[in-house]
Steps between C-alpha positions, in 0.01 A plus 500: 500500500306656766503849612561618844597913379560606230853464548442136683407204355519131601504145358226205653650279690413122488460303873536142297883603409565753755549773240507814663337842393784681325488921494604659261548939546515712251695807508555768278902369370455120642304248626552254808402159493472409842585118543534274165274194566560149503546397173639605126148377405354779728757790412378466149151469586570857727634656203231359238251707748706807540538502120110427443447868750812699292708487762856508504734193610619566853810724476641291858351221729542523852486185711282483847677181615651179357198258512524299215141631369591852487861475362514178239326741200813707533723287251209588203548859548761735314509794781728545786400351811544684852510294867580531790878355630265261695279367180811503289712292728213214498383557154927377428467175744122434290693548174715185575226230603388246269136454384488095450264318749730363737694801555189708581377217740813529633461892592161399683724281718721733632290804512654701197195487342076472599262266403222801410782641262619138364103440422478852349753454234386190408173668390682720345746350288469207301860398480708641823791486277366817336580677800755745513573790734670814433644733743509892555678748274486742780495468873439730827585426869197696632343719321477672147310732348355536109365798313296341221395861412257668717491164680735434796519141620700501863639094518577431868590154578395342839444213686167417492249270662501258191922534362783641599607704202179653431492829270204727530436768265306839606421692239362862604344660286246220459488432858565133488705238611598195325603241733524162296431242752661662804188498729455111463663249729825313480434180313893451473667547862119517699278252419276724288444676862574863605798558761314762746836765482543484092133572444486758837801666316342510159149650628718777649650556195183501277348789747832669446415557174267717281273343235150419405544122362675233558584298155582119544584154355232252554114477586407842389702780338404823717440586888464787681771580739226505755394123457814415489644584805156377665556189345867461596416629868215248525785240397763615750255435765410124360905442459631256737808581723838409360 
């Protein structure tokens, strides 16, 4: 593990398989895993690290979104799992595709499913039959709140320039955000482009907000909340018109 705080810390990701960087928080009754991975093979490896720094197993997981690479770990863990309504509800219609070839192929076709994720999981898993996805314990409509113990984590879900259901968590007394991938583009329903009024929205609601760092999925772990709404501004004014 890698330490943001001293009540923060995060697993690597890996580009090749599209694992994400998984935080974990540490408060003083329980700790929040925020998003599970994409694999059983990954959840273990998370808590081989966290027990190699004497840390704790997560107390609850909290889900950023239903992308198959930060959700399909969740079936290795023994915690409950919190959503939102909007994760949840897709997380149910995931839970009843199959994993052969032809019915993936088949998802491609009619748009269910992305060629960057079906590539993804197949350098991730070895046999897609291993696959198996598990769905929230507990749900919210739009927003939730968590004392971990002299931690508060504030889980508001929006709709965001990358998903729909997107849950951010602001935590305040460390000043940070974690956003999953919620500033990224819409590979699903967009073209892996940014619609002009979902990322105007979202830049609005990132200067709404007080905190130091921004904590996300892919490419690097940590941001200032500074860069971040330069880089997202810079990319509102690059964004075609819908």
């Amino acid at each position: 593990m890698k330490q943001y705080s001293s009540r923060i810390y995060y697993m690597e990701g890996d580009a090749v398989t599209d694992q994400p960087y998984i935080f974990y928080i540490r408060g003083s009754r329980f700790s929040l895993l925020v998003d599970a991975g994409n694999s059983r093979e990954n959840y273990h490896r998370l808590l081989h690290e966290l027990n190699q720094e004497h840390l704790p197993a997560p107390s609850l997981i909290a889900l950023t979104h239903w992308h198959w690479d930060h959700t399909f770990g969740l079936c290795a863990a023994d915690c409950p799992a919190i959503a939102s309504e909007l994760t949840n509800r897709q997380l149910k219609t995931v839970s009843t595709w199959s994993w052969d070839e032809e019915s993936m192929k088949h998802r491609l076709e009619t748009g269910e499913d992305i060629q960057f994720c079906y590539d993804g999981m197949h350098a991730q898993y070895r046999n897609m039959s291993d696959v198996r996805v598990r769905t929230a314990d507990i749900t919210f409509s739009r927003s939730m709140t968590i004392d971990l113990g002299g931690l508060t984590c504030h889980l508001e879900q929006r709709d965001t320039p990358h998903c729909r259901d997107a849950v951010l968590i602001h935590i305040p007394e460390e000043k940070v955000l974690i956003g999953g991938d919620a500033q990224y583009a819409d590979d699903y329903c967009n073209n892996g482009e940014y619609d002009r009024t979902r990322l105007r929205e979202f830049i609005d609601y990132l200067k709404s907000l007080e905190f130091k760092d921004y904590l996300k999925g892919h490419d690097s772990p940590v941001i200032s909340r500074e860069d971040l709404i330069a880089e997202l501004e810079t990319a509102l004014e690059n964004a075609k018109e819908q």
